[in-house]
C-alpha positions as CSV (number, residue, x, y, z in Angstrom):
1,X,-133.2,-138.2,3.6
2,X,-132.9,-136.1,-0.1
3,X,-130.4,-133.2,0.1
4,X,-131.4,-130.7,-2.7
5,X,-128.9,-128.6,-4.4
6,X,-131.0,-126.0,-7.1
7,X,-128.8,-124.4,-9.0
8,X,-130.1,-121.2,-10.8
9,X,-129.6,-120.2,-14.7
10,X,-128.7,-116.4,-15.8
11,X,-130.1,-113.9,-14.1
12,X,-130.6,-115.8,-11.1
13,X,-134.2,-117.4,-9.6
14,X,-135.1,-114.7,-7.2
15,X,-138.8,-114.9,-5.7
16,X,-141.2,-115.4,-7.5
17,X,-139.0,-117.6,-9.3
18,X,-140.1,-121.8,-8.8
19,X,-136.9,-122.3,-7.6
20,X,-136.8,-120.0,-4.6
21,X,-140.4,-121.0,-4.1
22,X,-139.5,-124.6,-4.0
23,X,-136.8,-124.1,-1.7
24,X,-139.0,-122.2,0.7
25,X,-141.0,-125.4,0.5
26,X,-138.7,-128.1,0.8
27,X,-137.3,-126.2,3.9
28,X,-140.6,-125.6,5.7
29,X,-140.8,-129.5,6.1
30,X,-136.9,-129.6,7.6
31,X,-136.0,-130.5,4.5
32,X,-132.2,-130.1,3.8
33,X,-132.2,-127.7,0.5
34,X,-128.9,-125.7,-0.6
35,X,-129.7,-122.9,-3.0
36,X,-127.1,-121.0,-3.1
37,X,-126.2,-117.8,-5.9
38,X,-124.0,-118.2,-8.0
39,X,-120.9,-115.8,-8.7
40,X,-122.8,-112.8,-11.2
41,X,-125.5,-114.5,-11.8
42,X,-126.1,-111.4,-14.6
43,X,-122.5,-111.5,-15.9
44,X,-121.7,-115.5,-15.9
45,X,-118.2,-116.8,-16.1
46,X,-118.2,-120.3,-17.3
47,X,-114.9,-121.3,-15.0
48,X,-116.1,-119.5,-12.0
49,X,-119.3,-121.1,-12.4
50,X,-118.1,-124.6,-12.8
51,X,-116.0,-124.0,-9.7
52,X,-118.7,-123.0,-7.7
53,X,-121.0,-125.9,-8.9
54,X,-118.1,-128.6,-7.8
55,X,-117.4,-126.6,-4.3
56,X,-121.2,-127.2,-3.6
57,X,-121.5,-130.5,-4.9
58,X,-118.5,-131.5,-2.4
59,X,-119.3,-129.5,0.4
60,X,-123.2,-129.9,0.4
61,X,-123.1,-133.6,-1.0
62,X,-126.7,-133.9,-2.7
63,X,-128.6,-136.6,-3.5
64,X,-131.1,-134.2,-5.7
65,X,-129.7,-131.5,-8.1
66,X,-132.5,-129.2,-9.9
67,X,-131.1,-127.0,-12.5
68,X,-132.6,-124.3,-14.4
69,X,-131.4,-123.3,-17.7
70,X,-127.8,-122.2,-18.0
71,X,-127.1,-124.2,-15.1
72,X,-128.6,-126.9,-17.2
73,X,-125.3,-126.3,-19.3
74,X,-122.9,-125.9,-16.8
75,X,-124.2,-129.5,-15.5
76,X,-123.4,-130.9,-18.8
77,X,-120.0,-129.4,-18.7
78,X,-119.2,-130.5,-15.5
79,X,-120.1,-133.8,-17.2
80,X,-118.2,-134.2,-20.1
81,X,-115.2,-132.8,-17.6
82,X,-116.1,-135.7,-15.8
83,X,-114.7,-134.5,-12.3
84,X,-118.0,-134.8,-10.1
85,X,-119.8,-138.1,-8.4
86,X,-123.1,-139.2,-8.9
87,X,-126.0,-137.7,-7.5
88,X,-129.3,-140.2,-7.2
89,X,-131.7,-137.4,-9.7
90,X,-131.3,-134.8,-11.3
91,X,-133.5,-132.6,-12.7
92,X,-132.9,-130.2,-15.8
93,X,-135.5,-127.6,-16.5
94,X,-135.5,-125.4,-19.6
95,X,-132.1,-126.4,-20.9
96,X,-130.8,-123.8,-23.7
97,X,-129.8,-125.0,-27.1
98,X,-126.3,-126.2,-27.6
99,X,-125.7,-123.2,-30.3
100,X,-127.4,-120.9,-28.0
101,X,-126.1,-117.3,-29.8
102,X,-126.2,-114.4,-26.9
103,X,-123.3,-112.8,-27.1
104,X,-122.8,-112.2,-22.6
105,X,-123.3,-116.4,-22.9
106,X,-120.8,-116.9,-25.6
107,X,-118.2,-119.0,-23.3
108,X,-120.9,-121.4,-22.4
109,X,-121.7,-122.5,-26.2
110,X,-121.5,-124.0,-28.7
111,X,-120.8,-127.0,-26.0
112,X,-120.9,-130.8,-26.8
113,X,-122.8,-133.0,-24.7
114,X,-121.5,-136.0,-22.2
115,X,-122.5,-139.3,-22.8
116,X,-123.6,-139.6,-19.1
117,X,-125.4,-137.3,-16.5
118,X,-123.9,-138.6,-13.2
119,X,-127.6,-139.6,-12.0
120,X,-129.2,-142.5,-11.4
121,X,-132.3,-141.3,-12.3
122,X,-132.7,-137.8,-15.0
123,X,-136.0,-136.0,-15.9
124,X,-136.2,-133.1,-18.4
125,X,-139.1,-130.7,-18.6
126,X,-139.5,-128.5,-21.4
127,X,-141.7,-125.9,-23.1
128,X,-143.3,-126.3,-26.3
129,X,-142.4,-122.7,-26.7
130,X,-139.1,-121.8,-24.9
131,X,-137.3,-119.3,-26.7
132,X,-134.2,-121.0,-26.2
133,X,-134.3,-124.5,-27.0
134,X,-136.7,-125.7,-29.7
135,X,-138.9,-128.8,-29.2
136,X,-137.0,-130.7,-31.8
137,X,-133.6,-129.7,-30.3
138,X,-135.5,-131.2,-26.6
139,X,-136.2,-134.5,-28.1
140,X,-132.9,-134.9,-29.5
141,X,-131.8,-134.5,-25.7
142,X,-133.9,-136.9,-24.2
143,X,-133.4,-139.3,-26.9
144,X,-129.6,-139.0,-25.9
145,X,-129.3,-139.3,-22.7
146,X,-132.2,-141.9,-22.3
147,X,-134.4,-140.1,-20.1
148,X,-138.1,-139.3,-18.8
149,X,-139.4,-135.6,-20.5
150,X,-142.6,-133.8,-19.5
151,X,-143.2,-131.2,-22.1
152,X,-145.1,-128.2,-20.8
153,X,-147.4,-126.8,-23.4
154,X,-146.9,-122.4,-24.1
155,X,-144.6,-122.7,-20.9
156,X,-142.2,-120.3,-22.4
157,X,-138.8,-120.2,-20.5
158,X,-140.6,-121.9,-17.5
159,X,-139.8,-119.1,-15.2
160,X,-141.4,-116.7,-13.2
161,X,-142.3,-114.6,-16.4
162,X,-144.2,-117.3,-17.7
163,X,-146.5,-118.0,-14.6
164,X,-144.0,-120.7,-12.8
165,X,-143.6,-119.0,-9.4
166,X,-145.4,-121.5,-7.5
167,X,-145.3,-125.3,-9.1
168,X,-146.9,-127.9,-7.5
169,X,-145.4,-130.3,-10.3
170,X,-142.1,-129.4,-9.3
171,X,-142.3,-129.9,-5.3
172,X,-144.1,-133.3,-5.8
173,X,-141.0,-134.5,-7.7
174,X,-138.7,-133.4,-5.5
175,X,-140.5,-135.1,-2.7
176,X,-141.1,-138.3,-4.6
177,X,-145.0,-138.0,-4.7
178,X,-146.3,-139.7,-7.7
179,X,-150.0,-139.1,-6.6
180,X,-148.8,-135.9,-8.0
181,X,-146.9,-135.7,-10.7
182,X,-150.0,-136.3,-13.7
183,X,-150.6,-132.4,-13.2
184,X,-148.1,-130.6,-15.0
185,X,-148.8,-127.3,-13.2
């Protein structure tokens, strides 16, 4: 049985969010879904935040972590530290660039990247238009870490503001349903 940890970017993934949506869903079938906020989610700390990602990758123990945007970064950190086991898939949607310049972020980048994920298996989804990482930077990244990308097009930061509240794509990955997953949205 999957365990899924989501772990939210800046700002936090309140509803209508995907990420609180998909937890809702996940949990309506018993699933076993861990979505817990993360210390300021306006005001990030990079330490605390690390710290609070390895508490609930111990305590919870998940099979499945999906992260959104900063926490996209903080995975990478957590990474290159090197101090986490491996999860079985991991999902990292709407990753900012590594020289992402805004200035409450500043601790988080520039930041290099690990030469491994901790996860068996790694998808990346992406925007053609994400104000925060540009397509070229995205292909880079999957090019590095080896992995599967599905590149949404005019998907902006693939949040709620961009029309990803509810996301069937997202919901049949999680629950490993490849009848699914040709439909981006």
């Amino acid at each position: 049985m999957d365990r899924f940890l989501l772990l939210h970017g800046w700002g936090g993934s309140d509803y209508p969010h995907w990420q609180s949506w998909l937890a809702g869903e996940l949990a309506k079938e018993y699933g076993t879904v861990s979505f817990p906020l993360i210390h300021h989610p306006h005001h990030p700390n990079k330490k605390k935040w690390m710290n609070q990602f390895k508490k609930h990758l111990k305590t919870f123990r998940p099979t499945t972590v999906i992260c959104h945007s900063l926490a996209c970064t903080v995975w990478l950190a957590l990474c290159e530290e090197g101090e986490i086991d491996e999860v079985e898939r991991l999902l990292l949607v709407a990753p900012p660039s590594q020289n992402t310049d805004i200035e409450l972020l500043k601790q988080f980048f520039p930041h290099s990247l690990p030469q491994r994920l901790y996860a068996d298996e790694v998808q990346l989804v992406v925007s053609t238009n994400d104000p925060y990482l540009k397509i070229e930077e995205a292909h880079d990244l999957q090019r590095h870490f080896d992995c599967e990308m599905l590149i949404l097009e005019n998907a902006g930061h693939i949040n709620d503001k961009s029309g990803y509240g509810q996301w069937p794509w997202v919901l049949a990955w999680a629950k490993r349903d490849p009848s699914l997953l040709s439909e981006p949205l």
